[in-house]
N, C-alpha and C positions, 0 to 999 in steps of 0.2 A: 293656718290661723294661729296668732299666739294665745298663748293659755294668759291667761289670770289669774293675779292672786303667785305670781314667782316673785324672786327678788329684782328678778332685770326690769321687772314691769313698775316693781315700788321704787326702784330707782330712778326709774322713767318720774313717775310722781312728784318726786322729788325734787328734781334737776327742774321737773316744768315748774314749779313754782320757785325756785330758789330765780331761774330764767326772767320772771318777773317779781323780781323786785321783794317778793316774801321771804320773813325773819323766820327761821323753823327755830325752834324754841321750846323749850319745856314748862309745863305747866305753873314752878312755883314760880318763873324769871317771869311769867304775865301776870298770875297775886301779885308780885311784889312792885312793878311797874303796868300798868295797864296802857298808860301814852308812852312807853318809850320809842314804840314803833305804830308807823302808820299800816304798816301792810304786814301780818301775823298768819303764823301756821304751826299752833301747839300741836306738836307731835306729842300722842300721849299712845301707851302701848298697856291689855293688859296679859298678863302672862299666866294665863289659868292653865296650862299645861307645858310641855316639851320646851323647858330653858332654853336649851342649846341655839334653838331659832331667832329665840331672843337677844342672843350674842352674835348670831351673824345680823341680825337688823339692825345693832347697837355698834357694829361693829363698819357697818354699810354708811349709818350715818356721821361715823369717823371720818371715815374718807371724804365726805363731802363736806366738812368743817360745820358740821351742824347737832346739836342736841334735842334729845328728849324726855321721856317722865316714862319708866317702865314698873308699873303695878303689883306685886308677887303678893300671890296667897301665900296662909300657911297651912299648907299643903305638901304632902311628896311628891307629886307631881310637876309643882311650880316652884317648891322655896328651895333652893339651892344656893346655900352661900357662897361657894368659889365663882357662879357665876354672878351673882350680886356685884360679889367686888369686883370681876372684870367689868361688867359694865360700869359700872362707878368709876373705875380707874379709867375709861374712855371720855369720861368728863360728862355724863349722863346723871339724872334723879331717879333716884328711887323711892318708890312710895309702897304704902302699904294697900292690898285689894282686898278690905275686908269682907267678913260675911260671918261675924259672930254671932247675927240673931237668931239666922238660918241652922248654925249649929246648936244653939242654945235653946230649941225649939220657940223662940217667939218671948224666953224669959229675958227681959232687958237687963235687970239687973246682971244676971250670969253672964249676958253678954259684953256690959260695960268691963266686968272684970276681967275677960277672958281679953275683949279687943285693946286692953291697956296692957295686960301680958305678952301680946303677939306686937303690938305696937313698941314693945320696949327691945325681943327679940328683934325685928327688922334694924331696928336703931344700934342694933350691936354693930350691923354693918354700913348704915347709912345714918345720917342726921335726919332726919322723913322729917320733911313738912307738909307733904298733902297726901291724901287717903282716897280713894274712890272707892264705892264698893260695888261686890262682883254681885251679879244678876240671883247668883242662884235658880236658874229654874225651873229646878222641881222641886224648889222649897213652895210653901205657900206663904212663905216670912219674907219681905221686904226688908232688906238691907239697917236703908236707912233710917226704919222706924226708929233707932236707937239715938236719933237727935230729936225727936222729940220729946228726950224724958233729959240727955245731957250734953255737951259742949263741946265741940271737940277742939276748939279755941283754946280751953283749958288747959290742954293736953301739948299745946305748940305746936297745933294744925291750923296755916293758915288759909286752907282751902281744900275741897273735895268739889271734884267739875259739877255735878248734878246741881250741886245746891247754890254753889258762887259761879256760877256762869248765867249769864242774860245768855239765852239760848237765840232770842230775836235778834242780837245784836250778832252772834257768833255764830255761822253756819255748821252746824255739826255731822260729822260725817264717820259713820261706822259700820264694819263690816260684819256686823252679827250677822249668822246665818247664810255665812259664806257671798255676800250679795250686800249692795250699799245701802244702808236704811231702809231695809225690807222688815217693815214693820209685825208680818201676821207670822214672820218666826222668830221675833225677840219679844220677851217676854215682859223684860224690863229696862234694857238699853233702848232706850228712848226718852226722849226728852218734846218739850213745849215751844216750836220755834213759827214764823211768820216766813221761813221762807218754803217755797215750793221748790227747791231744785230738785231733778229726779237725775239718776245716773243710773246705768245697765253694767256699768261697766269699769273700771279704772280708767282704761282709756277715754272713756269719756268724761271723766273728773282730768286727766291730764289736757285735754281739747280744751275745756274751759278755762285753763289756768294760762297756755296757750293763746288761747284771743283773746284774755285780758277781761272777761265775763263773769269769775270768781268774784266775793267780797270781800271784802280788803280782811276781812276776820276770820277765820276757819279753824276747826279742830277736829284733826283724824285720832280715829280710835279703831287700833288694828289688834287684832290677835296673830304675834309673829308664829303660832304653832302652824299656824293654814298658809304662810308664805315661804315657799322652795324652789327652787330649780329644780330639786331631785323629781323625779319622774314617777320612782314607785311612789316617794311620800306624799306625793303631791296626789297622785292619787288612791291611796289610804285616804287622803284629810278628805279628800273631794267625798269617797263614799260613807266616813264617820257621819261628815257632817250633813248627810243627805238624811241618814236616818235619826241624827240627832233634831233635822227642821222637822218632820213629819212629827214627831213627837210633840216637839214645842208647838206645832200649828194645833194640833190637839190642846193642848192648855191653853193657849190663847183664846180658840172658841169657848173655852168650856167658862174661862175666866169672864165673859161678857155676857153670860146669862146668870 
């Protein structure tokens, strides 16, 4: 049986849609033209942990003449600037994965200030045009409460996915929780969409792409920390993240009463 969730498998992904006829692309290249292509696959990646992974993903989509939008906290875990700029130098976006409300306990102002701080830091090594923010959770703070008090247009963002994506238009596809849109262990990576596709599996996201049953619009959203060949790491992430879902399926119940 092959494992999932390696890099042979997201490369498989890859090649099946590139196979038909899809533009892999990064986030700001769709804000800035939305018709340039009929058939799209925003490659968007966020990097809450173990860089390095993020360099061989970044580095996988070299090879195959295609880019994407990778996300860094600022964090030591995730904000590493020699790898920033390798991936940059791969011809790749880099955006900011905030989560200042969450640290600023829920005070927006503190956090407007901090995420124009970290926002300016990023920009020492990339030009950021788009921001997504990270889940947090086991904050009980949402992210992006911090657009509703200010702009981030202001700032020379001209897009963050959550907010400027028609999610009915664009089939969103993400592997929180080790598993494809598996809702009762993400907390907050979710979104409002009209379609029903279900998938068990990569492989069966690459099957669809395959007989031509995908829609013509798609956006993956992978955490490159949980994608390896390596055998031990691969299973470290396998059992992190088993006791990382049980946790979150706990806040998720607890969040609906």
């Amino acid at each position: 049986m092959v494992r999932d969730f390696t890099l042979q498998i997201y490369r498989g992904l890859l090649q099946a849609a590139l196979d038909n006829d899809y533009a892999l692309i990064p986030f700001a290249e769709y804000q800035q033209d939305k018709s340039r292509y009929n058939k799209i696959f925003i490659l968007r990646h966020d990097v809450d942990r173990l860089p390095l992974n993020s360099l061989k993903t970044a580095m996988l989509q070299h090879d195959l003449g295609v880019k994407g939008t990778y996300y860094f906290r600022i964090v030591k875990e995730s904000f590493h600037p020699n790898v920033i700029e390798k991936i940059a130098s791969l011809g790749h976006e880099i955006g900011y994965h905030y989560e200042d409300v969450a640290l600023q306990h829920g005070n927006l102002e503190k956090a407007f200030q901090q995420f124009k701080e970290h926002l300016e830091l990023v920009r020492k090594y990339y030009p950021v045009k788009t921001i997504c923010m990270h889940g947090s959770p086991l904050s009980k703070w949402d992210n992006r409460l911090l657009w509703t008090k200010y702009n981030y247009h202001e700032l020379g963002i001209i897009g963050e996915p959550y907010l400027d994506i028609d999610f009915n238009r664009i089939l969103y596809l993400t592997d929180t929780g080790r598993s494809w849109n598996k809702g009762e262990t993400s907390i907050r990576d979710k979104v409002k969409s009209s379609f029903q596709h279900r998938f068990n599996s990569t492989n069966d996201i690459i099957n669809q792409f395959r007989s031509g049953n995908m829609p013509d619009q798609v956006m993956q959203n992978i955490h490159p920390q949980r994608w390896t060949d390596n055998s031990l790491k691969w299973t470290k992430e396998l059992l992190f993240q088993n006791v990382k879902n049980i946790v979150k399926s706990f806040v998720v119940k607890a969040t609906k009463y």
